[in-house]
C-alpha positions in Angstrom: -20.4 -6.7 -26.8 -17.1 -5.9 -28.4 -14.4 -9.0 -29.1 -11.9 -6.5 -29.4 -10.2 -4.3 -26.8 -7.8 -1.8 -27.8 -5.6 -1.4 -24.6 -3.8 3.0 -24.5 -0.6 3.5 -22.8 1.9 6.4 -22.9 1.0 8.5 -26.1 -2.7 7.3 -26.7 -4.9 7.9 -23.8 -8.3 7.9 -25.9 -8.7 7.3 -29.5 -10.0 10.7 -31.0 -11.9 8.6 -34.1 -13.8 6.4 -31.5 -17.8 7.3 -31.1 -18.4 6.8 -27.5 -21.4 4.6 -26.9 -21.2 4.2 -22.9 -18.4 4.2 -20.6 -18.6 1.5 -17.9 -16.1 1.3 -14.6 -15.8 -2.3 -13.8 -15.2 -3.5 -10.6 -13.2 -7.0 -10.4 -12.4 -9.6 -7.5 -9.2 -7.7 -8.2 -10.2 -4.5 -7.3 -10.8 -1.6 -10.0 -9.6 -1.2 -13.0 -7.3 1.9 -14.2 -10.2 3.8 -15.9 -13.6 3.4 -17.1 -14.1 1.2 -20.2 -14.9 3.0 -23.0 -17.3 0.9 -25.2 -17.5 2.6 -28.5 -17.4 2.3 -32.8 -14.0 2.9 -34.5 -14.2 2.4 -38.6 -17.8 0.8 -38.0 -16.5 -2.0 -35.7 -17.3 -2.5 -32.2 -14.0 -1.8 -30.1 -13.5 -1.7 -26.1 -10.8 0.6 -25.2 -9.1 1.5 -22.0 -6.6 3.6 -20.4 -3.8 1.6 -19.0 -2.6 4.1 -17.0 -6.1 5.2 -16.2 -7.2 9.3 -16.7 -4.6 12.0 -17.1 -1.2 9.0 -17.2 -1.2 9.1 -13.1 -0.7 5.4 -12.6 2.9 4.2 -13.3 3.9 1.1 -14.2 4.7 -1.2 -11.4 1.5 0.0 -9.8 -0.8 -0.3 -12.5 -3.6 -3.3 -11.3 -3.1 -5.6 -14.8 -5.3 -8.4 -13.3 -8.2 -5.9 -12.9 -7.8 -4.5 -16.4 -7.8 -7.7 -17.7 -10.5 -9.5 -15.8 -12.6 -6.5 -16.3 -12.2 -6.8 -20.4 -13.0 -10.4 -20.5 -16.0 -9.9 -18.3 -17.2 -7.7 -21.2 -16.4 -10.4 -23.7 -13.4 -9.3 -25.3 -11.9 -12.2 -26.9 -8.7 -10.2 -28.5 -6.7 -7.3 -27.3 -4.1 -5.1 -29.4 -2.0 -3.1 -26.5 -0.5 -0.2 -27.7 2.7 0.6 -25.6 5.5 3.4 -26.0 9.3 1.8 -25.6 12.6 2.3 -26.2 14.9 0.6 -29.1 17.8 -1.4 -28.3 19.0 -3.5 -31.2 20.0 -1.0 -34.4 16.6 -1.6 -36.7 14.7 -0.2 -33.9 15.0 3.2 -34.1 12.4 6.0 -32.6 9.5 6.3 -34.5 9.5 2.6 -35.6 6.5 0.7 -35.2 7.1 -3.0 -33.7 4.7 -5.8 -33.1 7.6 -8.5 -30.7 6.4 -11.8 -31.1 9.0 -13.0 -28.2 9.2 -11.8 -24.6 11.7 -11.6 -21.9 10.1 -10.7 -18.6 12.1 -9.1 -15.7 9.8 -7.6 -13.4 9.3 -8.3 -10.1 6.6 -8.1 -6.8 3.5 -7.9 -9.8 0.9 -10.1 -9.0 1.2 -12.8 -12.2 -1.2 -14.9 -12.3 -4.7 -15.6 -11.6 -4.5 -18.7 -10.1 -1.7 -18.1 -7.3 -4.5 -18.9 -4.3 -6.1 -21.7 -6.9 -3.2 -23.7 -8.6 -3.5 -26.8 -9.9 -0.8 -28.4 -12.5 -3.5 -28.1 -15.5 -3.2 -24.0 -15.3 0.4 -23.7 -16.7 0.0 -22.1 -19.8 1.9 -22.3 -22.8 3.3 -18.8 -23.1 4.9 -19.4 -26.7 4.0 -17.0 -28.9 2.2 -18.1 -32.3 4.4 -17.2 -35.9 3.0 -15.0 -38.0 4.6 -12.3 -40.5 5.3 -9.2 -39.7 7.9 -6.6 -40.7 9.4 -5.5 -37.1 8.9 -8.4 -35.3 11.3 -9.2 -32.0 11.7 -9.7 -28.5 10.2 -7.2 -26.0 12.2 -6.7 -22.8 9.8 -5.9 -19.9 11.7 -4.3 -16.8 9.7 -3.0 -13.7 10.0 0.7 -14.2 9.1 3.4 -13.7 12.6 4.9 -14.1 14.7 4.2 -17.4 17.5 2.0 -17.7 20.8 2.5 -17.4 23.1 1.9 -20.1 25.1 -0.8 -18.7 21.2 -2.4 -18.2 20.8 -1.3 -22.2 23.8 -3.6 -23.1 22.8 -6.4 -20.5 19.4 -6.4 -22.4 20.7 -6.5 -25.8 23.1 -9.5 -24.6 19.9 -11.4 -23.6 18.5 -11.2 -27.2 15.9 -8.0 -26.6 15.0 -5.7 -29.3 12.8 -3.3 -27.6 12.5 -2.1 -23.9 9.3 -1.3 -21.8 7.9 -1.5 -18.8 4.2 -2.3 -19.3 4.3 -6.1 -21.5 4.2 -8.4 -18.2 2.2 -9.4 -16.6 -0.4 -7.9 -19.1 0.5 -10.5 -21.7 0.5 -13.6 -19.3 -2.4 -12.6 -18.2 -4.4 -12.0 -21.0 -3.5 -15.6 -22.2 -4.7 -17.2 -19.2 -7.9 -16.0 -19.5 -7.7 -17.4 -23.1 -7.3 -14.1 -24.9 -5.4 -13.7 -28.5 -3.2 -10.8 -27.5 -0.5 -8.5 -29.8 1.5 -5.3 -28.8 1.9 -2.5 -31.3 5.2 -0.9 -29.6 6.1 2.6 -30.7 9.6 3.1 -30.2 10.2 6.2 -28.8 13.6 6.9 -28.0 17.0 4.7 -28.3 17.8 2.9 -25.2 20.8 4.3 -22.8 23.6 4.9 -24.5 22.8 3.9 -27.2 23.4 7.3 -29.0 25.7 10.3 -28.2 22.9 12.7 -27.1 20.5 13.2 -24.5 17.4 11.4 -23.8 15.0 13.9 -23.7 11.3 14.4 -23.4 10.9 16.5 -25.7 12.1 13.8 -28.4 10.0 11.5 -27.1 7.1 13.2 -27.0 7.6 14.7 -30.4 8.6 10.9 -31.7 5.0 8.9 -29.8 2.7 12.0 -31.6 4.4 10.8 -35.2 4.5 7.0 -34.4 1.1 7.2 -32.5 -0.2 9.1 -35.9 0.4 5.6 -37.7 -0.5 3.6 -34.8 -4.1 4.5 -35.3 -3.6 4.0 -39.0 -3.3 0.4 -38.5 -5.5 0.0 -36.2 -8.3 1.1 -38.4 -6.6 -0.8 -40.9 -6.2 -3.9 -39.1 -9.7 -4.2 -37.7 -11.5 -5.5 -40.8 -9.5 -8.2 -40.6 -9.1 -9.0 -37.0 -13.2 -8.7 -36.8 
């Protein structure tokens, strides 16, 4: 089985390039996960991907079951995950279209289930939730809010004030999670529109839908590029 999952959220919902060898729905302690796993070949290399916000985008993102996602890819033996997630740029080198690996995190979510060990603690399951340095050419800190509507401006500034780069709604408690199970684990954030206010115009979805097809073009560009390497 594959060691790598490739997780899709808004803007890549399959992988056109990957040849489909089964597709396998997972039930978990936690319930189902958000689509069948797609077990598959992408550039010769065995890959797991999965839906995040399962078939057709219909589960937001405060409701989307991360523990099951995640349990289910670790029962398949994944052992690292690249999530690809769609946010919105804050701090001025993050414009739309930008591509951004954040190799910090500020969570500030709320009523997710974080943890697998809530009805099991014991003091040895803290994790260290540090992330590792490595280079990279966007790196910064991902600001996870709870979704699933956008933030307001004054929230824009708040964020910025608290050191984030990048705004989404889908990096907690996947990340957390994925660690304590003991998986490496990397977003590739495609920004795809400026946070509120921080540009004259309208938000609209037609610029971000026009901006996630562009930076989701490159997206899978590095994926296939990256996988070599990874694998």
């Amino acid at each position: 089985m594959s060691k790598l999952a490739i997780i899709g959220g808004t803007g890549l919902a399959r992988l056109s390039d990957l040849k489909i060898v089964h597709k396998q729905m997972v039930n978990t302690p936690y319930g189902p996960a958000s689509a069948p796993l797609i077990i598959g070949e992408l550039c010769n290399e065995s890959v797991v991907f999965i839906a995040r916000h399962g078939h057709g985008h219909t589960i937001p993102p405060h409701k989307i079951n991360y523990q099951a996602n995640i349990w289910a890819l670790k029962s398949l033996g994944v052992e690292q995950i690249i999530a690809v997630a769609a946010v919105g740029g804050i701090t001025e080198k993050m414009a739309p279209k930008t591509i951004v690996v954040p190799d910090q995190l500020i969570d500030y979510t709320y009523g997710r289930e974080h943890t697998f060990f809530s009805d099991d603690f014991n003091p040895d399951r803290h994790i260290d939730f540090t992330r590792s340095e490595f280079n990279v050419i966007d790196g910064g800190v991902y600001g996870a809010t709870q979704g699933p509507r956008l933030e307001t401006a004054a929230e824009i500034n708040k964020l910025e004030k608290d050191g984030c780069d990048i705004v989404g709604m889908t990096g907690m408690p996947e990340a957390a999670l994925a660690r304590e199970l003991e998986m490496d684990y990397a977003t590739c954030a495609v920004v795809a529109n400026w946070g509120a206010g921080r540009v004259d115009e309208e938000i609209t979805m037609d610029q971000i839908e026009t901006n996630l097809i562009d930076g989701m073009k490159r997206v899978r560009i590095l994926i296939e590029t990256t996988l070599p390497l990874v694998l």
